[in-house]
C-alpha positions as CSV (number, residue, x, y, z in Angstrom):
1,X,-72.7,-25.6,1.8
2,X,-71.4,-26.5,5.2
3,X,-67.6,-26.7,5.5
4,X,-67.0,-30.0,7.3
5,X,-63.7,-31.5,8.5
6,X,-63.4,-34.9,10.3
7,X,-61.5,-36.0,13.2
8,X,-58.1,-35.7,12.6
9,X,-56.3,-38.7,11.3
10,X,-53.8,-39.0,15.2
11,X,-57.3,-39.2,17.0
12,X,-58.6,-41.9,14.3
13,X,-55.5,-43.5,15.1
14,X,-55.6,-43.9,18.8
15,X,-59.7,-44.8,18.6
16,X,-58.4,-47.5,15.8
17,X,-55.5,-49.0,17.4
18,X,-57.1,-48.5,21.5
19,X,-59.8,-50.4,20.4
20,X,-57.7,-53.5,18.9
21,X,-56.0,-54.6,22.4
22,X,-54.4,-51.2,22.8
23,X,-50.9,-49.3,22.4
24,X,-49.1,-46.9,24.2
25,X,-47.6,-43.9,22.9
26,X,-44.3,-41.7,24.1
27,X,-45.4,-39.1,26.5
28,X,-45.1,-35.7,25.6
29,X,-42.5,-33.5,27.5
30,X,-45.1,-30.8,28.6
31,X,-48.4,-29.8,29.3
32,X,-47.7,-26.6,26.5
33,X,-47.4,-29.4,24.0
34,X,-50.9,-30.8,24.5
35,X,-53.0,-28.0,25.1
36,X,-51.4,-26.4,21.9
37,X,-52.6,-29.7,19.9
38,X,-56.5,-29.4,21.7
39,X,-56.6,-25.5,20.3
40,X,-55.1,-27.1,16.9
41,X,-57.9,-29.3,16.8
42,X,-60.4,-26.5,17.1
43,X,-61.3,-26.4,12.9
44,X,-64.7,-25.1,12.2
45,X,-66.9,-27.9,11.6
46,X,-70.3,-26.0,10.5
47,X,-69.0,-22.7,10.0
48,X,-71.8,-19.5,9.4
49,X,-70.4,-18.7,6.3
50,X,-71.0,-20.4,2.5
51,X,-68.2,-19.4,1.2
52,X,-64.3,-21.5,1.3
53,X,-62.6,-18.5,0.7
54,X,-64.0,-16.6,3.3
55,X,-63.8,-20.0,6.2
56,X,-60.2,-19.2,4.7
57,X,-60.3,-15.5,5.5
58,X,-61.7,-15.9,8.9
59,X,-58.7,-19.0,10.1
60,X,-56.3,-16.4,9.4
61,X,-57.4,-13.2,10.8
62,X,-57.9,-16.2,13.8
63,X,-53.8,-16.4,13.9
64,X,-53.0,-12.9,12.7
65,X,-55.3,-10.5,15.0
66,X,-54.8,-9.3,18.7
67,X,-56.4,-9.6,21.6
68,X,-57.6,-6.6,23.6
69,X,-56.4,-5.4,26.8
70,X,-59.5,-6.5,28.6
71,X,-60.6,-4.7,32.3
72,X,-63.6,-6.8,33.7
73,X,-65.9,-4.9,34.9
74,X,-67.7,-5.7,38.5
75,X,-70.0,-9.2,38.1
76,X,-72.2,-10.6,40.5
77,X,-71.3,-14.0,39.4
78,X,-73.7,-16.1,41.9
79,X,-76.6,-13.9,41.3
80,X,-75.9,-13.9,37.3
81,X,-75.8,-18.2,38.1
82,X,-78.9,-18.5,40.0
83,X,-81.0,-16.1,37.5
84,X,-80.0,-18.2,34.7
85,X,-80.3,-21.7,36.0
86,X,-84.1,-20.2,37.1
87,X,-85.2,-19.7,33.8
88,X,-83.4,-22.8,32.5
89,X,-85.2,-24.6,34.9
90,X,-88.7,-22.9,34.2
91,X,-88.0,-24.0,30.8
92,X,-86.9,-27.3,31.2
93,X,-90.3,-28.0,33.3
94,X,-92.7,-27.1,30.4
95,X,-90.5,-28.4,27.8
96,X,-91.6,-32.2,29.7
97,X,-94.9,-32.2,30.8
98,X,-96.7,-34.9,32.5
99,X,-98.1,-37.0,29.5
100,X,-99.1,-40.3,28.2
101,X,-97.8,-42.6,29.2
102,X,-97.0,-40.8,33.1
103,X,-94.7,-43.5,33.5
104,X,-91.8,-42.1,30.8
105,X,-92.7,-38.6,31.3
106,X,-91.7,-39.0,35.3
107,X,-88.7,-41.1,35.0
108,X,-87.2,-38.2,32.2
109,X,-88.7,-35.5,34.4
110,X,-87.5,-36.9,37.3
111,X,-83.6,-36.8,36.4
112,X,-83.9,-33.3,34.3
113,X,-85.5,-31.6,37.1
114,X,-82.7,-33.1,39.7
115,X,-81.0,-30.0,40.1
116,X,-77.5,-29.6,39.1
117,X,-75.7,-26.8,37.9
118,X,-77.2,-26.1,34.8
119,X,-73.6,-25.2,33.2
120,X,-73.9,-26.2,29.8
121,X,-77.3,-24.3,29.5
122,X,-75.7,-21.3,30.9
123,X,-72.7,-21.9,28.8
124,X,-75.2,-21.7,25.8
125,X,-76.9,-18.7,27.2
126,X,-74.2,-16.6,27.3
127,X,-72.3,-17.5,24.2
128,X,-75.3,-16.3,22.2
129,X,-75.3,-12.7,24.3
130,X,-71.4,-12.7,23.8
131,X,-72.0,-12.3,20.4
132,X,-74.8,-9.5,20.4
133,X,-77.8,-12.4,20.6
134,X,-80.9,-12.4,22.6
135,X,-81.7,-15.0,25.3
136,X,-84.7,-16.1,23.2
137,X,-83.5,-17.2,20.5
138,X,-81.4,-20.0,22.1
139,X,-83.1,-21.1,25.3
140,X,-84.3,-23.9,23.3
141,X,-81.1,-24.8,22.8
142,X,-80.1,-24.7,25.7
143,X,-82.9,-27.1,27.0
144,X,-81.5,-29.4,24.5
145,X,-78.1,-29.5,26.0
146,X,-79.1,-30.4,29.3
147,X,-81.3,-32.9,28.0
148,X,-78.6,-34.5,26.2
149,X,-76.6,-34.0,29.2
150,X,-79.2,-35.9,31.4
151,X,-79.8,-38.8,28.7
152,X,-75.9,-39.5,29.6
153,X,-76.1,-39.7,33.9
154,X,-78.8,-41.8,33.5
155,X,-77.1,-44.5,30.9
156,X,-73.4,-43.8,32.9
157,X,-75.4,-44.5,36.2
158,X,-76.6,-47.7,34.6
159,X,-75.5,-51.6,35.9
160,X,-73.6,-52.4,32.6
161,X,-72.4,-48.7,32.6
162,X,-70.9,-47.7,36.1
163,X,-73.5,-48.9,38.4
164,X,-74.2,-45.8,40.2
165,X,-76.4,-45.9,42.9
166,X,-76.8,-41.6,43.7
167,X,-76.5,-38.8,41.4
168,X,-77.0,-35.4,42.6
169,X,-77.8,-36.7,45.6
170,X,-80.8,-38.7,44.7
171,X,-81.1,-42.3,44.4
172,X,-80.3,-43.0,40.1
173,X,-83.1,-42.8,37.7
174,X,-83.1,-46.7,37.1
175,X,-83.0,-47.6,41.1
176,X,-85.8,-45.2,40.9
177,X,-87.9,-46.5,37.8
178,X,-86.0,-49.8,36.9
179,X,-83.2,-50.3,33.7
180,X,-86.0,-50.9,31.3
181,X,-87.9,-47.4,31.8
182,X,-84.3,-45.8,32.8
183,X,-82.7,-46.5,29.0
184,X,-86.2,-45.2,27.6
185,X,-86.0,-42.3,29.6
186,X,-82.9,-41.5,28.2
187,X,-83.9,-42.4,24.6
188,X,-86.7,-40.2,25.1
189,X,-84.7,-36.9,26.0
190,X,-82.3,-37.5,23.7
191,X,-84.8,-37.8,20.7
192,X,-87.0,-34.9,22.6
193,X,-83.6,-32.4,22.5
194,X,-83.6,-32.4,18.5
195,X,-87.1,-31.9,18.4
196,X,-87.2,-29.1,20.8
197,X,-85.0,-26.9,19.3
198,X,-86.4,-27.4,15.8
199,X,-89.8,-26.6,16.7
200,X,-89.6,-24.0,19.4
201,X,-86.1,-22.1,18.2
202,X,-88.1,-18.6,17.3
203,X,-88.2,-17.4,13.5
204,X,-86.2,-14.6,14.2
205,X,-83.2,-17.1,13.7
206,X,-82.9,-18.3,10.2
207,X,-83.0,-21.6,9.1
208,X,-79.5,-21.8,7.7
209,X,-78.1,-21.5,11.5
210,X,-80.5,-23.3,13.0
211,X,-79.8,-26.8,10.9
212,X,-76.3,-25.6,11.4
213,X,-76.4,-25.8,15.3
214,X,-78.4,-29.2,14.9
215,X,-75.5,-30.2,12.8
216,X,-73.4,-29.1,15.2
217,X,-74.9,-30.8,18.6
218,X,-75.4,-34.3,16.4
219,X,-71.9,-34.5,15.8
220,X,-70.9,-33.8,19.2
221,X,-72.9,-36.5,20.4
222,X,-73.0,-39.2,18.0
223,X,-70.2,-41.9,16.9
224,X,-67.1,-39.6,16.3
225,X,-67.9,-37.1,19.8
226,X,-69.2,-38.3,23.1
227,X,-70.2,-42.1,22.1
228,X,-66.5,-42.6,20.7
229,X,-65.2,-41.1,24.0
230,X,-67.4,-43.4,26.2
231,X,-66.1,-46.7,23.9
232,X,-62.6,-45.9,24.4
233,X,-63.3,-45.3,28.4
234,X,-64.8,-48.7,28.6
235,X,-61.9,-50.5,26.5
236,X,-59.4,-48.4,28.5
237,X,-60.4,-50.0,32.1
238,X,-57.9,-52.1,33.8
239,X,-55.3,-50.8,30.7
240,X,-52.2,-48.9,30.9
241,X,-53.2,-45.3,29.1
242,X,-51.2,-42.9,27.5
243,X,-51.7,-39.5,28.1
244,X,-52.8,-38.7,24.3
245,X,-55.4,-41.8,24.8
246,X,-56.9,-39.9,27.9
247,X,-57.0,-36.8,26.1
248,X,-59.2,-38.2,23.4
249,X,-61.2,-39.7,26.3
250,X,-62.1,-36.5,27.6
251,X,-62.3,-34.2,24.9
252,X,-65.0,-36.5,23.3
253,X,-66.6,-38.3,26.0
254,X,-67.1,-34.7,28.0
255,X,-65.6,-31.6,26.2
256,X,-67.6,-32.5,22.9
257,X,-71.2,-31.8,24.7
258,X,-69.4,-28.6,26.2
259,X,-67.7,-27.5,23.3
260,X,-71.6,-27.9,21.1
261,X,-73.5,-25.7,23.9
262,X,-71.2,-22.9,23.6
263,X,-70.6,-23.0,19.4
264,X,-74.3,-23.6,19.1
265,X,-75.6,-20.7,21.3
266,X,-72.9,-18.3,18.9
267,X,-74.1,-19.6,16.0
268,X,-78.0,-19.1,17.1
269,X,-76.9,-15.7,18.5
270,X,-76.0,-14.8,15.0
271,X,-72.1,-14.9,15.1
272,X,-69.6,-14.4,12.9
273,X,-67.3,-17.1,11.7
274,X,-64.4,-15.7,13.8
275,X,-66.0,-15.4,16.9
276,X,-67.9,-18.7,16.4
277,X,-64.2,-20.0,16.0
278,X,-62.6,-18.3,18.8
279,X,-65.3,-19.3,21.5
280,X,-64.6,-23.1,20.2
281,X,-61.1,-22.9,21.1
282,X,-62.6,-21.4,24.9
283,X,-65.2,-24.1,25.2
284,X,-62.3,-26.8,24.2
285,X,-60.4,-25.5,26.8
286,X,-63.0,-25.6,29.5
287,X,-64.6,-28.7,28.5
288,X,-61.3,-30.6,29.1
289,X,-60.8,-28.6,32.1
290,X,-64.1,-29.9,33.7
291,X,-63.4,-33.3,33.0
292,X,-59.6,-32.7,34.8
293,X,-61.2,-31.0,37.9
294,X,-64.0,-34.1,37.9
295,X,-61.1,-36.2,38.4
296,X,-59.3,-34.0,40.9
297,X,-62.4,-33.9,42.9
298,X,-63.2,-37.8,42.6
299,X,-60.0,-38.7,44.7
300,X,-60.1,-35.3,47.3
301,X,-64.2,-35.4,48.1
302,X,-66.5,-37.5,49.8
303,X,-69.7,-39.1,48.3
304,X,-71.8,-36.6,50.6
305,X,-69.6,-33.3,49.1
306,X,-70.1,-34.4,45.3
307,X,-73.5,-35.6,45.6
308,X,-72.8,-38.8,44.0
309,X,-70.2,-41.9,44.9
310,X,-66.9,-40.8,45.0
311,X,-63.9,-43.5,44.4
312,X,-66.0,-44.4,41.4
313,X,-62.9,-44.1,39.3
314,X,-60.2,-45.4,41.1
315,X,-62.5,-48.5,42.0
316,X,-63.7,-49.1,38.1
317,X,-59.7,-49.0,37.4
318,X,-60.1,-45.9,34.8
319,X,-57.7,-43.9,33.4
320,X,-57.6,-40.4,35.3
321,X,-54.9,-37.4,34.8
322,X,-53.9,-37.8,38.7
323,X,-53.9,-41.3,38.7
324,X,-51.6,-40.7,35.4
325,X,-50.2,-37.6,36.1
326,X,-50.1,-37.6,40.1
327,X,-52.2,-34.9,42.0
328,X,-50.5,-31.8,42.0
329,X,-49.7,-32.2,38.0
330,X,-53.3,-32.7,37.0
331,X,-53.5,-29.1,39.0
332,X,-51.3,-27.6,37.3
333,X,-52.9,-29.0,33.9
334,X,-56.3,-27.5,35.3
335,X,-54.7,-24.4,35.7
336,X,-53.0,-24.1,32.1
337,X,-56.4,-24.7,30.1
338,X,-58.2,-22.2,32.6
339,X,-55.5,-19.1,31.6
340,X,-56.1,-20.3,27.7
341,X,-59.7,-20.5,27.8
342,X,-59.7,-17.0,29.5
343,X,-57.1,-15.6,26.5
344,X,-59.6,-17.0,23.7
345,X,-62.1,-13.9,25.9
346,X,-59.7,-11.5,25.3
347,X,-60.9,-10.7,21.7
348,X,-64.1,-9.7,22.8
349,X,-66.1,-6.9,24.5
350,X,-65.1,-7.1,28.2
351,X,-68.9,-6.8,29.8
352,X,-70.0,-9.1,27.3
353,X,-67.4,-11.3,28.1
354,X,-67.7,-11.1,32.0
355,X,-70.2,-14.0,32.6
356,X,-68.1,-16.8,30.0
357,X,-64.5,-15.2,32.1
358,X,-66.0,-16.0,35.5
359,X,-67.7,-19.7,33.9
360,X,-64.1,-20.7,33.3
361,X,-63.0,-19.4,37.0
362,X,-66.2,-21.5,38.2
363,X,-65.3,-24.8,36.6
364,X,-62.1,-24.3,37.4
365,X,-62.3,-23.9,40.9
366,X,-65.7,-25.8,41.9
367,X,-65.8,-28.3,44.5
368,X,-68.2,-30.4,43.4
């Protein structure tokens, strides 16, 4: 059976207690302190294996082995990008085609073919080939992500949402099609993401890990992953926020989705409880990161260099880490979970690694 944990009873606590008119607890003295709590938080949730014992086994060999003195080897990057997000978007456009009723099918088509940078595909791409897997057996997968990921821009662009006018440069999927057809567009995907992968993942992947991976991306998306995250980010406007309550912000409302394309792509790959494990603690680490550098770049770029309105933050009166932490501190945050995300790679096969090490660089250092 599937070896489940829930949220841990600290995070219950600041979704139970945020919720009820809010509470602020003492800060922590260092960054250390809270990225060693996110990695702490890393527990399998739908591990590969049957067995306790060996979910047991595989924690501690987790704490007790060493990581590998790891030499990169040369990586075209940018061309390894632009290959991938190709055949993600090849995908994506036969995955939605123009059907009854046209009107749906264009409005979901019309914010999943936007562009963007197709990370959390990629990320699921190459967590499957980390692990020995072949691309095939989790571009479905992969499609589902961004799918899920697209359901959420167009609700957050919505008027009782943020009430966003542009998003990747284009005018919003409901100033485009109107609120009604927007939410249905994103009801759509979302219900289209779960039904992708369990009718085109190939049979080469066994059942077991395929409802596994489905387990895997429902939780991350449902009541207790990115829907918790986005009810505590609503409460938490106009509020003062602790740094713990923006943590579990951001590790459910963005991480969650991030964390679920890279677990999912090992566990389709065929991975092994450890490495399944280990490339959660990266994607926790990255996910977070993304949300920090979103919130770097909100306050340092224009509308025109992020593609969508910048200020949207600071003029909604959310909690951010540099309105929390100040500018230069949510840098140095950025760069703490960057150097721990790339020491969870260190376990593994250096050119298999490559494309995930230079994904964390990437997020780290993009600019918009």
């Amino acid at each position: 059976m599937a070896f489940l944990t829930a949220i841990s009873s600290n995070e219950n606590l600041v979704l139970h207690k945020h919720l009820n008119n809010g509470f602020s607890l003492p800060p922590k003295t260092s960054f250390s302190h809270h990225l060693s709590i996110i990695c702490m938080k890393t527990q399998p949730t739908h591990v590969v294996k049957s067995s306790i014992s060996q979910s047991l086994q595989a924690q501690e060999e987790l704490v007790t082995s060493k990581p590998l003195n790891l030499v990169f080897p040369e990586f075209n990057f940018d061309e390894y990008m632009k290959l991938k997000a190709k055949m993600v978007n090849k995908a994506l456009d036969e995955s939605v085609p123009l059907l009854t009723p046209i009107k749906i099918h264009e409005a979901m088509r019309y914010s999943l073919l936007a562009g963007g940078k197709r990370v959390r595909p990629v990320l699921c791409l190459a967590s499957c080939e980390i692990v020995g897997g072949e691309e095939s057996m989790v571009m479905p997968m992969a499609c589902a992500v961004e799918m899920i990921h697209t359901m959420t821009l167009i609700h957050d662009d919505l008027p009782c949402m943020d009430n966003d006018d542009l998003r990747r440069g284009k005018p919003t999927n409901h100033k485009v099609f109107g609120e009604e057809t927007a939410i249905l567009a994103g009801d759509a995907l979302l219900s289209l993401s779960f039904e992708h992968v369990a009718a085109k993942t190939p049979r080469n992947v066994s059942p077991q890990r395929v409802i596994q991976a489905v387990s895997e991306l429902g939780s991350a998306v449902g009541s207790q992953g990115l829907v918790a995250g986005q009810v505590v980010d609503i409460a938490s406007e106009g509020k003062q926020v602790s740094l713990e309550e923006l943590e579990y912000i951001h590790v459910h409302k963005t991480s969650k989705l991030l964390e679920a394309s890279v677990v999912c792509g090992a566990i389709l790959g065929g991975g092994h409880v450890i490495e399944v494990e280990r490339l959660r603690k990266y994607a926790r680490c990255i996910g977070l990161l993304f949300q920090v550098v979103d919130d770097i770049l909100d306050v340092t770029k224009s509308s025109e260099e992020l593609g969508k309105t910048a200020g949207k933050d600071l003029e909604n009166d959310k909690a951010t880490y540099p309105k929390l932490l100040g500018l230069d501190k949510a840098n140095e945050f950025a760069g703490e979970l960057v150097a721990k995300a790339k020491e969870e790679l260190s376990y593994f096969d250096a050119s298999k690694a490559a494309p995930l090490y230079h994904l964390a660089n990437y997020i780290a250092h993009r600019q918009n």
